[in-house]
N, C-alpha and C positions, 0 to 999 in steps of 0.2 A: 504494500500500500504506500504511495505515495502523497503526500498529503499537499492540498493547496496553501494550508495555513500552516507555517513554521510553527510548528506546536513543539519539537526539539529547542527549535533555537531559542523559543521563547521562557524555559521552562528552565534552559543553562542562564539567560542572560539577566532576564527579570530582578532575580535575586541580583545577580553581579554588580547592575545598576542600580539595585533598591540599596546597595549599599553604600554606593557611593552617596545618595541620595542621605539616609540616616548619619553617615559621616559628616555630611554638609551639615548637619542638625546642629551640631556641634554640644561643646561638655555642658553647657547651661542650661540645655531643654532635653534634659535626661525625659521627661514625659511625650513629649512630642517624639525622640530617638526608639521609646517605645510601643506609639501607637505604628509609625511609621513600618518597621519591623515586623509589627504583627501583621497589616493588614501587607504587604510585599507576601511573606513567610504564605500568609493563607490564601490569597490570591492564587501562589506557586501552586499549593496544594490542589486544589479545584481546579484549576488548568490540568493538572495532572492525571486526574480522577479521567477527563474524555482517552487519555492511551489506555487506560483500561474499559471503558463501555464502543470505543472505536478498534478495537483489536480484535483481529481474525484468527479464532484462537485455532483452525483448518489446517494454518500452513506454517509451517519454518522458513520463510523469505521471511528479511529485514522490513519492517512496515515503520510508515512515518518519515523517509527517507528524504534526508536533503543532502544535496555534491553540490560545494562550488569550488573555482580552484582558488588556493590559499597563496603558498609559495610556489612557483608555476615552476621555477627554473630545478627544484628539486622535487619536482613532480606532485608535491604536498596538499591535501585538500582538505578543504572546511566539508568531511562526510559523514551525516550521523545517520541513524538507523539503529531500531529497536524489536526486537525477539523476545520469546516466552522468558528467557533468563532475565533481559535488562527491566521489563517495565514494572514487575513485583521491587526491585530495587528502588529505579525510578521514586516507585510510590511509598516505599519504604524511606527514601529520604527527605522528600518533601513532606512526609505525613513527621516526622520529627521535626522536620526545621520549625514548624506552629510549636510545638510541642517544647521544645528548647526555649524560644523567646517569652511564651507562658511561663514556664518554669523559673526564668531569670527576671519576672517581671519588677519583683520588690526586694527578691536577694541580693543581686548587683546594686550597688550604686555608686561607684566610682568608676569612672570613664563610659559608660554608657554606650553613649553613643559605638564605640573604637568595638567595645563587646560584641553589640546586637548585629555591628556591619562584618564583625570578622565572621559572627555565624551565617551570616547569608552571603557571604564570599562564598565561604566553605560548602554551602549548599548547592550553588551554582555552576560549582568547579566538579562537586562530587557525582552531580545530574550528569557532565560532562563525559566523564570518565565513562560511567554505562551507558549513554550513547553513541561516544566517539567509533567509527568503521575507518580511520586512517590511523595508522600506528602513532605519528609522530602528532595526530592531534591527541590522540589516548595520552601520547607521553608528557603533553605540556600539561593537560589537568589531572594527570597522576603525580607530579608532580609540586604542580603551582596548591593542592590543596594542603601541602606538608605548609606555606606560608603561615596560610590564618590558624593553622591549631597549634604552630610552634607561637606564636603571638597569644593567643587565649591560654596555653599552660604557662609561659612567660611572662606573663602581667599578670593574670588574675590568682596564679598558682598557688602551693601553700611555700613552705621555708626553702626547700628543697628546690622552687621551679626550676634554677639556672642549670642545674645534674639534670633532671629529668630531661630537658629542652631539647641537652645538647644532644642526652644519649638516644632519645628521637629521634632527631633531627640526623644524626650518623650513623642510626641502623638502616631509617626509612632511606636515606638517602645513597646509602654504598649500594644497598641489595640493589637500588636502583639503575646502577651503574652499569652491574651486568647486564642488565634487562637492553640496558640503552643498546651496549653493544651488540645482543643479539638483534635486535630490532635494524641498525647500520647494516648488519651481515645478512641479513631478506631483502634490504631494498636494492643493496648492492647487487645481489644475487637475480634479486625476482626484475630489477626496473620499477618496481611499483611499494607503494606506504598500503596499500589497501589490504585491508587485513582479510577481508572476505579471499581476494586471490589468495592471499599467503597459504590459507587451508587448505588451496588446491595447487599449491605448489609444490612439485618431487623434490627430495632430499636423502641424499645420503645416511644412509643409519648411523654413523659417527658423527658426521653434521649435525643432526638431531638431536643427538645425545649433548651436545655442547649447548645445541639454542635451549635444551628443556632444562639444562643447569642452570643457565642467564636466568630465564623464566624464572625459576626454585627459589634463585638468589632473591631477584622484589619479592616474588608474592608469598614463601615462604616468614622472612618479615615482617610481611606486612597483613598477614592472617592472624597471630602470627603461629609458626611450628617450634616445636623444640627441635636443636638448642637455640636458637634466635630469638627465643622471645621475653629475654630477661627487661628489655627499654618497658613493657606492657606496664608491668605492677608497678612501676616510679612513674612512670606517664601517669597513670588512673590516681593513686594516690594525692599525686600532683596536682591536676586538673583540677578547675572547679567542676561545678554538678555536671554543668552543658555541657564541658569538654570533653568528662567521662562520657558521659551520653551518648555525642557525637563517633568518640572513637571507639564504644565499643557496637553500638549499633549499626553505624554504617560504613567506617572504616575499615574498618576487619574483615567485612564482608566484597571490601575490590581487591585481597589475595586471591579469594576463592572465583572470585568471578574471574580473575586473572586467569586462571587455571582453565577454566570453561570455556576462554575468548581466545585465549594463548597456546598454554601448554599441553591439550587434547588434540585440538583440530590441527595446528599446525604441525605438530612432534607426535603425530601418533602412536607410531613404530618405536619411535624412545620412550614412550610415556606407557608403552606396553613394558616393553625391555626392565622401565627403573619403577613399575610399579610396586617391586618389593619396598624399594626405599622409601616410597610417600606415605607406604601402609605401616612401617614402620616405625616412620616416625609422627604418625597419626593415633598408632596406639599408645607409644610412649608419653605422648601428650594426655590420651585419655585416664590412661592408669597411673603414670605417674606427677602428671600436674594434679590430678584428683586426691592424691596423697597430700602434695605441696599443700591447697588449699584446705586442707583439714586442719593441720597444723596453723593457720593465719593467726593472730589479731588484732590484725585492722582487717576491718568488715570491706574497705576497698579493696584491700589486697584479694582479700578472698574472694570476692566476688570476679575482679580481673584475673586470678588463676581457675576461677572458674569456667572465664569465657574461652580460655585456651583450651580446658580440657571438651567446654562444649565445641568448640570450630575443629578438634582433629575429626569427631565425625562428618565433618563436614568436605575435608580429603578425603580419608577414608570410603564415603559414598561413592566418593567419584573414581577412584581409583580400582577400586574392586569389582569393577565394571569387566577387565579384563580377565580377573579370575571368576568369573561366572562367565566368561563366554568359553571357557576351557575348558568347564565344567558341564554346561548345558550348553542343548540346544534352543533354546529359545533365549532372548533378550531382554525379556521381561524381568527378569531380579536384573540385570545390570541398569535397567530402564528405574526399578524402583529405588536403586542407591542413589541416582543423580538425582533423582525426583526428591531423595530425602534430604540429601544433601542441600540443595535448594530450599526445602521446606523447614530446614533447621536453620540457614542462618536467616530467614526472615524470621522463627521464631526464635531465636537468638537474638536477633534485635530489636524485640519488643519485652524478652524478657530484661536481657539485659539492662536495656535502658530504662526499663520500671526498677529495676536495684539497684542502679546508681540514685536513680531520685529517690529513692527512700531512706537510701541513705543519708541524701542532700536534706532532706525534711528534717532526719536527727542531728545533722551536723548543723545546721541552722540554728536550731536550739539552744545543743547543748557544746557543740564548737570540738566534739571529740568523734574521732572516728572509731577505737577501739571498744574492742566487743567487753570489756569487766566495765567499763565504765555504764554499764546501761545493766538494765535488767528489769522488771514488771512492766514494760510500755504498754504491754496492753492494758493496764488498770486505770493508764490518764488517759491514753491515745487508742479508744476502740474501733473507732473507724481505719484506723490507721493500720492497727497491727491485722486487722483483717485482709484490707487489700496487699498488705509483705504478706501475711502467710499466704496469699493467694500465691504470688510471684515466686514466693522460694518453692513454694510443691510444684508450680510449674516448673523451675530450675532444675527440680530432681526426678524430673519424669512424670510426673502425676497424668493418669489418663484422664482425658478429656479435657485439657489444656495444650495449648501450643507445644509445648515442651515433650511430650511422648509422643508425637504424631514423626517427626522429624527420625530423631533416633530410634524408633520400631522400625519404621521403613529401612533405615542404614542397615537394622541386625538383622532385618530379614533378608536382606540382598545379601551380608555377607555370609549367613548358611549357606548358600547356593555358592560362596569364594571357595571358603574353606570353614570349619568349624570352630575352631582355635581363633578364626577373627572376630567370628561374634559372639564368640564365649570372655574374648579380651575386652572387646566391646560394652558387652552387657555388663561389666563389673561397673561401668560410670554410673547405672541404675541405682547401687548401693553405694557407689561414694558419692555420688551426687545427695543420694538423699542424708549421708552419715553428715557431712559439711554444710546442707541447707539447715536442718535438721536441729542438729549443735549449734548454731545461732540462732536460730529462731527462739531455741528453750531458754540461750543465756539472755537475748537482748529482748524477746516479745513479752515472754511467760517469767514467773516466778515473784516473789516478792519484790517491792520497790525499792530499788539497790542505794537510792540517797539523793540528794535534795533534789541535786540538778532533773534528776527524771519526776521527782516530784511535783515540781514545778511545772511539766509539760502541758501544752495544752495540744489538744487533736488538729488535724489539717485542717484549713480553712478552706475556701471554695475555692480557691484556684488550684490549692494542691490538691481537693477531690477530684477536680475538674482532670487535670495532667493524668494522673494515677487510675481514675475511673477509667478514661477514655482508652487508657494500655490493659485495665484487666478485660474488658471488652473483646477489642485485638486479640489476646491469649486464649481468653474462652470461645472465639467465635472460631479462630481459625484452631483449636481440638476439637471441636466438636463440627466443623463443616470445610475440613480442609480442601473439597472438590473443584469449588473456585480456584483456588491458587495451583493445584495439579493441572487443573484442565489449562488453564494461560498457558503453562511450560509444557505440556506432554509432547504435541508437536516438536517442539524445539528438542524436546531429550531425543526425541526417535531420532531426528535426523543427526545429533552430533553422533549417537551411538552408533548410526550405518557409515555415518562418514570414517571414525578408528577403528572398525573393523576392514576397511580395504589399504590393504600398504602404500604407500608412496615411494616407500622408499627406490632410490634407484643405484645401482649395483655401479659403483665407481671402482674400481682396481680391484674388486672381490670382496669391497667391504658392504 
């Protein structure tokens, strides 16, 4: 589908401009910085909502599709396009950016304006990414969105920001590097930035094996995998509420799309080859970040080694795609990894980002993040500690939440891998729940641990308002995840017929 109205460009730029716009507000009309903000952020959002009720959910061709040329002399073009993978993201980030500026409405109030504009950079830049079809425009707002969340942990951050900033700033940005190079060695190769050719462009199986390391190096980091992903828990820590928000909601989630856009279609033949190493180091994340996060106390920390050990299923889905086609004949479990895979980091990012804010709710308070300092919340905050207990049982699988829908699909694909994957798998079921679990009894339940909780009063309407609006989300998509299948099915079938035909081409025997 080709659309007559720039509905891409409008949905990257909007925001990009409404920032500059809230920047012009300047530090004095902190209220105006935040009407401004709101209505850009929700506009986004409702523009967004028609790629989902305009989307042919029939076909795997790119729909919404604009090409013009950008840099002409190195062939470079302004090409977006969106498929079953990108528009659940799409809406996945604009449905946060409302969500973010609500959140920060009365908590922020120093520099305001600099705040509200860096998160609708951020959002503009990150719509980018999952629509971008030319390598080196992918690369400039995969890139350009490390800017505004190095600036929002930077300023707004706690004691630590300048550690956490830099070590951001120089994991995201080396894994990057390689990436750059692989992406040089295709256009070189191919003549062409267009990622759609790239997938059907032959390559040598040694070739491969080098672009799918490039690949590994960004989006590894920036998912992120063990061992890469030590920058996460000082980034989250660091951050304020929105930032955690931001970066674990929809950040985390363009490694994995990486993988889906980059290192399948294009490296198939490698991506078969080094499937052992993603599965890997996908369960080492599961089982052993799920330890790490037991041990926590600080409730961000845990909650960021949490999201680690939720996103290795998130590889993992997609990886063992290979081992079920060696296994069976039919396609179907490799169809339901990707499909889970998919369906966990949208739930992922709504669980997620409901436990940063709840946590932002008690840090607001009581200005501590550590799990002894808290204890009977539920006795002053009822409303409150109902909607966390909601989020953490979704965190630990609870059926009929976002949260089990996602990883059942993962473990049932990986029976059809091998048994041993989804028996390593299925332990995140009990550490998820041992680690949600053990906080919810120390900081919701028990007696009133001392003044400061004493003192608490319950959310008020704008945090019902945020909070409600995400348990919503969780319980809608466990209980009717078919919507969100059905967008992407199309798009799994075709990438899964695409890695199963080699490309590779037989250079001196390799």
């Amino acid at each position: 589908m080709t659309s007559n109205w720039p509905i891409l460009s409008t949905l990257i730029w909007l925001p990009i401009f409404g920032a500059v716009v809230v920047l012009a507000a300047g530090e004095h009309r902190a209220a105006l910085s935040r009407v401004l903000a709101l209505i850009v952020a929700g506009l986004t959002f409702l523009l967004s909502i028609s790629l989902f009720t305009g989307f042919d959910t029939s076909t795997a061709a790119m729909q919404f599709s604009e090409l013009k040329p950008w840099i002409e002399t190195f062939h470079i073009n302004y090409a977006l396009g969106v498929d079953g993978f990108s528009v659940p993201l799409i809406l996945l980030t604009t449905f946060f950016g409302v969500l973010v500026v609500i959140a920060g409405w009365e908590v922020i109030t120093d520099k305001v304006h600099q705040y509200m504009a860096c998160f609708l950079l951020m959002e503009g830049l990150m719509v980018g990414v999952f629509a971008a079809l030319d390598a080196m425009l992918f690369y400039a707002f995969f890139e350009a969105m490390l800017i505004p969340m190095f600036l929002v942990i930077g300023i707004w951050g706690g004691p630590n920001k300048v550690y956490a900033t830099i070590k951001f700033f120089l994991y995201t940005f080396l894994g990057s590097v390689f990436m750059l190079i692989s992406l040089i060695y295709l256009y070189l190769q191919s003549g062409t930035w267009s990622i759609l050719e790239w997938h059907q462009f032959p390559l040598a199986l040694n070739v491969q094996k080098w672009l799918f390391l490039g690949f590994l190096a960004a989006f590894s980091v920036k998912i992120p995998m063990w061992p890469v992903h030590t920058w996460l828990p000082d980034a989250h820590v660091e951050a304020p509420t929105g930032g955690s928000v931001i970066l674990a909601a929809i950040m985390l989630k363009i490694g994995g799309y990486g993988f889906i856009r980059f290192s399948l279609p294009v490296t198939p033949d490698a991506a078969a080859a080094l499937d052992w190493l993603i599965i890997a180091l996908s369960l080492i994340a599961v089982v052993y970040i799920g330890f790490v996060a037991l041990v926590q106390e600080d409730m961000k920390k845990l909650i960021a080694y949490s999201s680690i050990s939720h996103m290795g299923f998130v590889t993992l889905g997609m990886f063992i795609a290979f081992g079920v086609f060696q296994n069976t004949d039919s396609g179907r479990g490799a169809a339901l990894g990707v499909e889970g895979a998919m369906v966990q980091m949208i739930s992922h990012g709504f669980i997620s980002g409901a436990l940063f804010l709840c946590v932002g709710v008690l840090y607001d308070r009581v200005h501590s993040r550590m799990i002894k300092d808290y204890g009977g919340v539920a006795h002053k905050m009822p409303w409150f500690a109902a909607l966390a207990v909601l989020f953490f049982m979704a965190n630990s699988g609870l059926p009929g939440t976002s949260g089990f829908v996602g990883e059942f699909m993962v473990i049932l694909a990986a029976f059809q891998a091998n048994f041993w994957y989804a028996f390593l798998a299925a332990l995140t079921l009990i550490l998820g729940a041992a680690y949600s679990l053990w906080l919810v009894k120390r900081v919701i339940f028990g007696k009133v641990a001392n003044n400061d909780v004493a003192m608490l009063e319950d959310i008020n309407a704008r945090e019902a308002l945020v909070l409600g609006v995400l348990a919503v989300a969780v319980l809608l998509v466990g209980l009717w995840p078919a919507p969100l299948v059905d967008l992407m099915h199309a798009s799994v079938d075709s990438l899964l017929q695409h890695i199963q035909q080699p490309k590779t081409v037989l250079l001196g025997g390799q």
